[in-house]
N, C-alpha and C positions, 0 to 999 in steps of 0.2 A: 295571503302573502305566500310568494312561491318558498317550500322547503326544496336545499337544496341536496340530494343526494351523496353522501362526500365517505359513505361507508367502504363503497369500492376498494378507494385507497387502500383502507386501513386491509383490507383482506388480499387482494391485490401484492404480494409483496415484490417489492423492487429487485431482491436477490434472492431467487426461489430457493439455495443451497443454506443460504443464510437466515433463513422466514427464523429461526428457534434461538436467535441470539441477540435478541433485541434491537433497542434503535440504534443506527449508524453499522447497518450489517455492509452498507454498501462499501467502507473503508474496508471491510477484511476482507474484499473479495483479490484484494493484493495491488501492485505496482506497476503498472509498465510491463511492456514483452518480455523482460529477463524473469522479471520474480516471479509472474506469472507462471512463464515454460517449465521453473523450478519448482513449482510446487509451492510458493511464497516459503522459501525454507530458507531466508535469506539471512536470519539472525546475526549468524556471527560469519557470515560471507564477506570477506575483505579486500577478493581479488577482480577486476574488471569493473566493469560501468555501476556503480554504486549509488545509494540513494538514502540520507536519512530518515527516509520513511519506517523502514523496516527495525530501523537500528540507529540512533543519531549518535552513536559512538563509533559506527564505523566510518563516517566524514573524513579523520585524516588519512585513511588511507587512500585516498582516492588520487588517482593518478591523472596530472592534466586536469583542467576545468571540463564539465561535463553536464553538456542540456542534454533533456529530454524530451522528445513528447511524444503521446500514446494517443490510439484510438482503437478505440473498440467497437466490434460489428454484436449484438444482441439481440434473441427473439424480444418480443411481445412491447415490441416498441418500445424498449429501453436503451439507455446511454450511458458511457462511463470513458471519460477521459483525462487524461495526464499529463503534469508537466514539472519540471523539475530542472533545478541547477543546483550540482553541486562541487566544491571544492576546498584544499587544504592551504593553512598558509604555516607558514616557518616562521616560529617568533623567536627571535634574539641571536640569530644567523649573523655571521660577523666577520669580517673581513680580515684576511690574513697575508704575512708574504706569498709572492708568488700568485699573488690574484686568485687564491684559492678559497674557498667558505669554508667557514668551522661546522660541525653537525649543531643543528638546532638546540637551544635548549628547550625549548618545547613546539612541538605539532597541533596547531588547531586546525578545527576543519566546521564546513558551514554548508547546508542542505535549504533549502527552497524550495516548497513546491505546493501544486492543486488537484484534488480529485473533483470533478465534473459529473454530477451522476443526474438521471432524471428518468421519469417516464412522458412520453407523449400521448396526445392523440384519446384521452381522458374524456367519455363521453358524460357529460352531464344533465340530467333529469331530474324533471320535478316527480312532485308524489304519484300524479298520473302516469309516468315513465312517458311522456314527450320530451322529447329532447331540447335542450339548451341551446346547446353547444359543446368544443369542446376545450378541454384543457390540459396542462399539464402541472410536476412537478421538477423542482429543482433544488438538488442536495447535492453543498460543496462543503469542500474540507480545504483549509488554509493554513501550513501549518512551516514552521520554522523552525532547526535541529542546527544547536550550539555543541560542539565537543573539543573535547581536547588530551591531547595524545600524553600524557602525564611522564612516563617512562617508555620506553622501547617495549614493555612487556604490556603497560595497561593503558587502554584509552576509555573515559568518561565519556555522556553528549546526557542533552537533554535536550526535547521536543517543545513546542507552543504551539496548539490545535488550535484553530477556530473553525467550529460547523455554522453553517449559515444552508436553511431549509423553509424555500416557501412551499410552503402544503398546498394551500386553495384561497386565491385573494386575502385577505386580512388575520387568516390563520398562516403564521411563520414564525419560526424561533433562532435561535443563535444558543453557541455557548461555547466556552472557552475549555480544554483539558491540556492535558499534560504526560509524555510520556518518558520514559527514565531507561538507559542502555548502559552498558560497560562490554566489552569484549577484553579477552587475554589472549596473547600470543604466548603460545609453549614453543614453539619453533615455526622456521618460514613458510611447513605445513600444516600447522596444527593448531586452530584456534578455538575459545569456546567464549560464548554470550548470556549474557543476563538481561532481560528487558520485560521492563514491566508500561503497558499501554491503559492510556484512557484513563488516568488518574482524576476524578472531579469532572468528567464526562459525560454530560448531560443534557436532555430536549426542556426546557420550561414550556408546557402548551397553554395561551389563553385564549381561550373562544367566545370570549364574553361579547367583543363588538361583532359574531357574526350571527351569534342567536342570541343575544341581548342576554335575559337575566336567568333563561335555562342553559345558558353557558356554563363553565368553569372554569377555573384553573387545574394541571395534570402535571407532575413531572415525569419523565421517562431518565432512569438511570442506565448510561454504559457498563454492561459487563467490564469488569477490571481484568485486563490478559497478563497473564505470568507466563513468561516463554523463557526457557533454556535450550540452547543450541549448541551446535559442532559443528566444522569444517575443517576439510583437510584433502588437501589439495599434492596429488600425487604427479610430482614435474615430471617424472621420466616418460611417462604418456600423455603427459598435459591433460589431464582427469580432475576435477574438482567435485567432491562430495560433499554435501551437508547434510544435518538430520535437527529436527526440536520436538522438543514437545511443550506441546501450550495448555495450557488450563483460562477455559472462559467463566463458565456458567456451570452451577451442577449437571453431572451428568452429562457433559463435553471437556471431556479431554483427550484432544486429540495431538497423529502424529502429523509431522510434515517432512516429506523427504525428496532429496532432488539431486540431479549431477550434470556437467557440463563438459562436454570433451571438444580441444579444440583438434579439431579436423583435420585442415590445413592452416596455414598462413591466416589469421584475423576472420577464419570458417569457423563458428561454433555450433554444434548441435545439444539439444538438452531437452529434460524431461524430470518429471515428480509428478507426486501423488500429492492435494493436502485435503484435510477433514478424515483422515481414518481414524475414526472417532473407536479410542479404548473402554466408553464407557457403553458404549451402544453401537454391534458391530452389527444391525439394522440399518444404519447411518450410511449412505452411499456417499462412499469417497469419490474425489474428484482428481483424475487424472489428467495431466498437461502433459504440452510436446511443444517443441519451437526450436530456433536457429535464428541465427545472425552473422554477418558477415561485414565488415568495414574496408572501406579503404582508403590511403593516407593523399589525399587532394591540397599540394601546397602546403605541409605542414600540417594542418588539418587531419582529423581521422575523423570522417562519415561515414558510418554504418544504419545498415537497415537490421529492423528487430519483429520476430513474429512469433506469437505463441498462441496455440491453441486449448482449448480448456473443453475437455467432456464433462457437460452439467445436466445434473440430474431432473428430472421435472421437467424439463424445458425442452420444447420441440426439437432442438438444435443447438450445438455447440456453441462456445463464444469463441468468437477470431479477435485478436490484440495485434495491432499492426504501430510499429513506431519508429521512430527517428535519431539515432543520437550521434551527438560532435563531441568530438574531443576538442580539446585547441590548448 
């Protein structure tokens, strides 16, 4: 009976920067072209194209309904793409003389989106190393970000994950997590975040129908992430700063840092660092760069979005190329 070779995989890692933080490293490689360019320092970021990925509390402040979607260029035959809609609704707004609306009593807001990741092009062999064929993997992330704007100063969200990951024909697992956010507004500049990711975040592996009874069952547990953040965003220059720092895994805690200056007119340029890792400054931090620029087509704002990511290990850079509508 042919064995089929499937160790590859496992040593093979999908996100070379991520190989030391277990399974579902390819979700922390961040968001879409904005988060990316920043550094994924996006925590408690409340101003422009927004995404409950990062944060499902910053949802109402998002401006205009807002898709997204991303594509990413990778060595070693890898893939990771994006997609997202998000938006705020006004609940208990109310009609007054003068045709005028009252201020809400309360702000919710509602995130949608999928991460897309895979390798291709997976050559496979039996024990004599003649080849098979080949194959690939596919690891998505489906997840759904409820919030609500409580007071003018605080807004709540909470996240619903689903990973869904087929390995190799009849080895694939699923599982459901959960992520938890708040942001505070101290003024129109100054805001900070709490979020805690990947709550009950988990791979169940069974391999029992693909080697029979030298099979097993395996769980793989998510690192649990605790991130706190800052933003503050400086209007006389149209400057936007963030910083966080996350705790994954012993021995990984690192920083993230980013900034975003609008240039001219709906012209942004921006850049961060993320993984400067405080516990091990061995750790090769990964610097980003990118820009984006929109413009208003019939009411409409479409913009192009592009970040670049110097990654370590890896023959060459990642390029993030994306799309996004306002309306």
């Amino acid at each position: 009976m042919l064995r089929k070779i499937l160790i590859v995989i496992f040593f093979l890692p999908l996100f070379l920067t991520a190989q030391n933080l277990g399974p579902g490293s390819f979700a922390r490689m961040g968001f879409y072209a904005r988060g990316i360019g920043m550094g994924n320092a996006m925590t408690a970021v409340t101003k422009g194209t927004l995404t409950g990925f990062y944060n499902p509390a910053v949802s109402p402040f998002q401006e205009r309904n807002s898709f997204n979607v991303g594509y990413s260029f990778l060595s070693l035959d890898r893939s990771l793409n994006f997609f997202s809609f998000t938006r705020k609704f006004e609940i208990g707004k109310k009609l007054i003389d003068e045709g005028v609306y009252s201020k809400p009593r309360s702000i919710a807001g509602i995130s949608v989106g999928v991460i897309n990741s895979g390798v291709s092009g997976i050559e496979e062999r039996d024990n004599q190393g003649i080849k098979q064929g080949d194959f690939s993997t596919s690891e998505n992330l489906f997840f759904l970000s409820l919030s609500n704007r409580f007071s003018e100063k605080l807004s709540v969200g909470i996240t619903f994950k689903f990973f869904d990951y087929k390995l190799y024909k009849d080895v694939k697992t699923s599982g459901l997590g959960f992520d938890f956010g708040a942001v505070y507004k101290f003024n129109d500049e100054l805001f900070a975040a709490l979020y805690i990711g990947d709550i009950n975040s988990k791979y169940r592996w069974d391999t029992n129908n693909l080697y029979g009874l030298a099979g097993r069952t395996t769980i793989d547990n998510f690192p649990l992430v605790k991130t706190l953040g800052a933003s503050y965003f400086v209007r006389k220059y149209k400057v936007l700063f963030s910083a966080e720092f996350s705790s994954l895994v012993k021995d990984f805690n690192i920083l993230r840092f980013g900034a975003e200056w609008e240039l001219f007119d709906r012209l942004f340029i921006r850049g961060g660092v993320d993984e400067l890792n405080l516990s091990d400054f061995n750790h090769p931090a990964k610097p980003s760069l990118g820009f984006s620029y929109s413009r208003d087509v019939k009411g409409w704002f479409v913009g192009f979005d592009y970040a670049f990511v110097f990654e370590p290990y890896s023959p060459s850079g990642i390029h993030v190329i994306g799309l996004n509508i306002k309306m």
